[in-house]
C-alpha positions as a Python dict, from the first residue, in 0.01 Angstrom:
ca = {
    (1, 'X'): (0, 0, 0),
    (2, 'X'): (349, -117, 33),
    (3, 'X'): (717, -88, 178),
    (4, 'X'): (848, 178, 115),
    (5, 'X'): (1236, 171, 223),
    (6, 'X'): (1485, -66, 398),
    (7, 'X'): (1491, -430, 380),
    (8, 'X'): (1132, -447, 305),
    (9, 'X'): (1115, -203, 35),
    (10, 'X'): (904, -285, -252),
    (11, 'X'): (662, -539, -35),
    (12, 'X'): (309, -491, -67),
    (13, 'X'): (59, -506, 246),
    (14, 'X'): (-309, -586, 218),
    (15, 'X'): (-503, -335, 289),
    (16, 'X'): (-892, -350, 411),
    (17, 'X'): (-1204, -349, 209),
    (18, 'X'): (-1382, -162, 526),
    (19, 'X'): (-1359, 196, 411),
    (20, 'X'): (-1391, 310, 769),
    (21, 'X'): (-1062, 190, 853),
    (22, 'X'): (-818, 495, 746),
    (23, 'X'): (-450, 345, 643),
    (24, 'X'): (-145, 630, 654),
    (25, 'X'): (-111, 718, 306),
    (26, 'X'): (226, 612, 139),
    (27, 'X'): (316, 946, 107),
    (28, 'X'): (244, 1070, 437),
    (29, 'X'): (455, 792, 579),
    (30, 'X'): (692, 856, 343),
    (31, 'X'): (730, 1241, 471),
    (32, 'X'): (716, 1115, 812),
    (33, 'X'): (1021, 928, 827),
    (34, 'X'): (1231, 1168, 596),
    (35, 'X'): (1158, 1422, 911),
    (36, 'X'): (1246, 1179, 1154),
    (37, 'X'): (1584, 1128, 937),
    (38, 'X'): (1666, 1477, 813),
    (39, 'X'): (1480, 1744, 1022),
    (40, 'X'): (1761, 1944, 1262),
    (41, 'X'): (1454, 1978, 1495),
    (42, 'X'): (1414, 1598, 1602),
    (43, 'X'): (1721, 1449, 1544),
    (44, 'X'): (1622, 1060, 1533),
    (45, 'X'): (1825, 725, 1472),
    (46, 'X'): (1559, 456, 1411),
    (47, 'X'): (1776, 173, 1404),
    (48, 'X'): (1752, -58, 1696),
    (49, 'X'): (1491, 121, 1864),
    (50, 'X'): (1122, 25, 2028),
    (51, 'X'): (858, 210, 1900),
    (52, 'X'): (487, 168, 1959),
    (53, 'X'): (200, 191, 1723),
    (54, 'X'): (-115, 289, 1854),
    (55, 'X'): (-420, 241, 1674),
    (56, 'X'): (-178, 2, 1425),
    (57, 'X'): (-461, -60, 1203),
    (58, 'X'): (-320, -298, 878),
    (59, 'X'): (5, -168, 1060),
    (60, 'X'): (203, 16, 802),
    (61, 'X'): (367, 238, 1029),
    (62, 'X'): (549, -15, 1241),
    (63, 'X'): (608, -210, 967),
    (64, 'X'): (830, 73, 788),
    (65, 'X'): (1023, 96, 1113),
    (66, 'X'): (1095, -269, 1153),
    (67, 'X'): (1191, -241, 748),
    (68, 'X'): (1412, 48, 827),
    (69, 'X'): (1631, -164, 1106),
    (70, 'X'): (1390, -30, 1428),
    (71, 'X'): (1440, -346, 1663),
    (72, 'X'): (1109, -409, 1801),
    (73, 'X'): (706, -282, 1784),
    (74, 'X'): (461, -352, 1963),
    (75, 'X'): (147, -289, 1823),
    (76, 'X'): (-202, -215, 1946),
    (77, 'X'): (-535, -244, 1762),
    (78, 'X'): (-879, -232, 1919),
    (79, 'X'): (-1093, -321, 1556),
    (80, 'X'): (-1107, -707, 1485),
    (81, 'X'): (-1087, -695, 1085),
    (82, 'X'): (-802, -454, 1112),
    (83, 'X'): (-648, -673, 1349),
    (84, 'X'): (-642, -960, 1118),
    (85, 'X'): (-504, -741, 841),
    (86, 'X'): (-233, -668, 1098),
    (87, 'X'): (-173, -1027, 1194),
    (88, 'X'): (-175, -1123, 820),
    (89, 'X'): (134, -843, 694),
    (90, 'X'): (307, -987, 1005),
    (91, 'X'): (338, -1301, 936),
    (92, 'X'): (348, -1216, 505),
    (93, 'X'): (660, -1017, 633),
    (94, 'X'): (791, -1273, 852),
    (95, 'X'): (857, -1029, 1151),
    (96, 'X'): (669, -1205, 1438),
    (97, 'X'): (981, -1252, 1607),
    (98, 'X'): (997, -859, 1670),
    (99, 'X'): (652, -742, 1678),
    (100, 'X'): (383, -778, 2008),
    (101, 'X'): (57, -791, 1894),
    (102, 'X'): (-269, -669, 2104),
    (103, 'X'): (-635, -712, 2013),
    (104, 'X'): (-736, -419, 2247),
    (105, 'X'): (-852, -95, 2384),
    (106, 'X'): (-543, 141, 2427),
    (107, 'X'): (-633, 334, 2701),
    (108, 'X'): (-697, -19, 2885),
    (109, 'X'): (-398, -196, 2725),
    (110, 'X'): (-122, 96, 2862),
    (111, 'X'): (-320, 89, 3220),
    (112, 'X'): (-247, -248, 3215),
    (113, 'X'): (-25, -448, 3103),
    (114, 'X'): (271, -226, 2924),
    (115, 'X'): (553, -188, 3146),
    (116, 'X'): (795, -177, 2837),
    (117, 'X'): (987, 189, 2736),
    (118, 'X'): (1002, 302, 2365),
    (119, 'X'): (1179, 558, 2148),
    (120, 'X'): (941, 663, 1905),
    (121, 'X'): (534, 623, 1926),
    (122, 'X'): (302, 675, 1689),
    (123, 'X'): (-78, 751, 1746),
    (124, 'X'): (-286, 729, 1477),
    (125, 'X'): (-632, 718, 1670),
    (126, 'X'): (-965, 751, 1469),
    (127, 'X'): (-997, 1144, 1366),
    (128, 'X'): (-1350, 1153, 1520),
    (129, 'X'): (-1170, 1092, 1875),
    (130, 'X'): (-1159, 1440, 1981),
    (131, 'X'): (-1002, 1354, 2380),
    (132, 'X'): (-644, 1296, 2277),
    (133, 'X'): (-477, 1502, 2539),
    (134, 'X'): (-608, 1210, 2808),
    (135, 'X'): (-457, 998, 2552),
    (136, 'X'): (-105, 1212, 2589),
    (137, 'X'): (-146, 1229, 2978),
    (138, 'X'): (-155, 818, 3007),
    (139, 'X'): (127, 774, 2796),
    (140, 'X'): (337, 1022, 2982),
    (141, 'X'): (213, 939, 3352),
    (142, 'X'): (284, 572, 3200),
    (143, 'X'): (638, 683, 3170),
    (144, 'X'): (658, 487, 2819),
    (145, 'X'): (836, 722, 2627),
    (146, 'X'): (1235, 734, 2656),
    (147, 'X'): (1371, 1069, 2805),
    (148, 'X'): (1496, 1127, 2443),
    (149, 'X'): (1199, 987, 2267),
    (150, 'X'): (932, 1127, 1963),
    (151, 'X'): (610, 1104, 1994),
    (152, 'X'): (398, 1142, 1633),
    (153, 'X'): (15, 1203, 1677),
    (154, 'X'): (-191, 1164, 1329),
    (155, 'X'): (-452, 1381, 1359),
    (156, 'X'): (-713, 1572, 1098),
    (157, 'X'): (-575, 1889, 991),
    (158, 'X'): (-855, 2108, 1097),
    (159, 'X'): (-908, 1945, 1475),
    (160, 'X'): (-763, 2205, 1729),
    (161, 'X'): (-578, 1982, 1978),
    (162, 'X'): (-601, 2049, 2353),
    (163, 'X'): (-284, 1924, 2464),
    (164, 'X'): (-43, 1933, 2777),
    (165, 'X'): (173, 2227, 2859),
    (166, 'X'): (457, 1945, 2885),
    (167, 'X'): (452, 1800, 2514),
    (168, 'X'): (631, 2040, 2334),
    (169, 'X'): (585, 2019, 1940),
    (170, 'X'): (875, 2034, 1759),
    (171, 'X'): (727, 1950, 1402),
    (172, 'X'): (440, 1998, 1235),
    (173, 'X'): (326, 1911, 901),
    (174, 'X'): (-17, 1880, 673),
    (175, 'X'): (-40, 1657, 431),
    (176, 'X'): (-388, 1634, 259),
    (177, 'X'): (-642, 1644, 519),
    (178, 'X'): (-387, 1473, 771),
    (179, 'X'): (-191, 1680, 997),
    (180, 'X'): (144, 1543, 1177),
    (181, 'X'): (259, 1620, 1487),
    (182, 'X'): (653, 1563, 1629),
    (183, 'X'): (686, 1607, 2002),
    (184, 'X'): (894, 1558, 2291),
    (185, 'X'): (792, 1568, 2652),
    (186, 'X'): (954, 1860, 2871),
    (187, 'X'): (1136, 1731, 3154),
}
């Protein structure tokens, strides 16, 4: 697994031996932020923006952002030996100056202690978790995304999602057996 654009580009991240733990494939990041770029129905400048990454895992998601200029990310991980994978690319990449790191449960973590807005956030939770709008309804009574912000939800692409009538889906994509999903919240 590696870098795959901006200042980063070209650096490879370790990766776990735990097949359980489910990296974003290169390619599927790769898609991802070519949508966020070039897709007339999101309309997103990464650069100098706060995005979290839920369910970080090795973290290859919000390290691509902070590669591609994104200011800071704060990343959450609940699994221990994906957490030290994270911790490890982190300080391999020398970004510890812009990253917050959590060893935690997300849905405890945002009740919490995150008081911080973002522009982008990325949930990647494990496939089997089939209660993600409760996941969706934290984060927006939370109030963590930006009025103008993206939410991206990794999900499998034959799970039928239950989720609020106030994300609206602007994007959606299947790649493999992953399916992407770019939304907004309705005002």
């Amino acid at each position: 697994m590696r870098i795959i654009s901006g200042n980063l580009r070209g650096s490879i991240l370790y990766v776990p031996k735990d097949k359980s733990i489910r990296p974003l494939k290169d390619l599927a990041r790769e898609s991802i932020f070519n949508l966020l770029t070039h897709s007339n129905k999101i309309s997103f400048q990464l650069k100098q923006t706060n995005v979290l990454d839920l369910y970080a895992g090795t973290g290859s998601f919000g390290l691509e952002c902070l590669s591609r200029e994104a200011k800071k990310v704060c990343f959450i991980e609940n699994e221990k030996s994906a957490f030290i994978i994270l911790k490890k690319n982190i300080e391999k990449l020398k970004l510890e100056k812009r990253t917050e790191v959590f060893l935690s449960d997300v849905y405890n973590l945002i009740k919490k202690k995150l008081n911080s807005k973002f522009d982008l956030i990325f949930c990647d939770p494990p496939f089997k978790d089939s209660n993600i709008k409760k996941l969706i309804e934290l984060i927006y009574n939370s109030s963590l995304l930006n009025r103008d912000g993206i939410l991206i939800l990794h999900r499998n692409k034959s799970t039928e999602e239950n989720l609020p009538d106030y994300l609206k889906v602007v994007e959606e994509r299947i790649y493999g057996i992953s399916k992407i999903l770019f939304g907004k919240f309705s005002p």
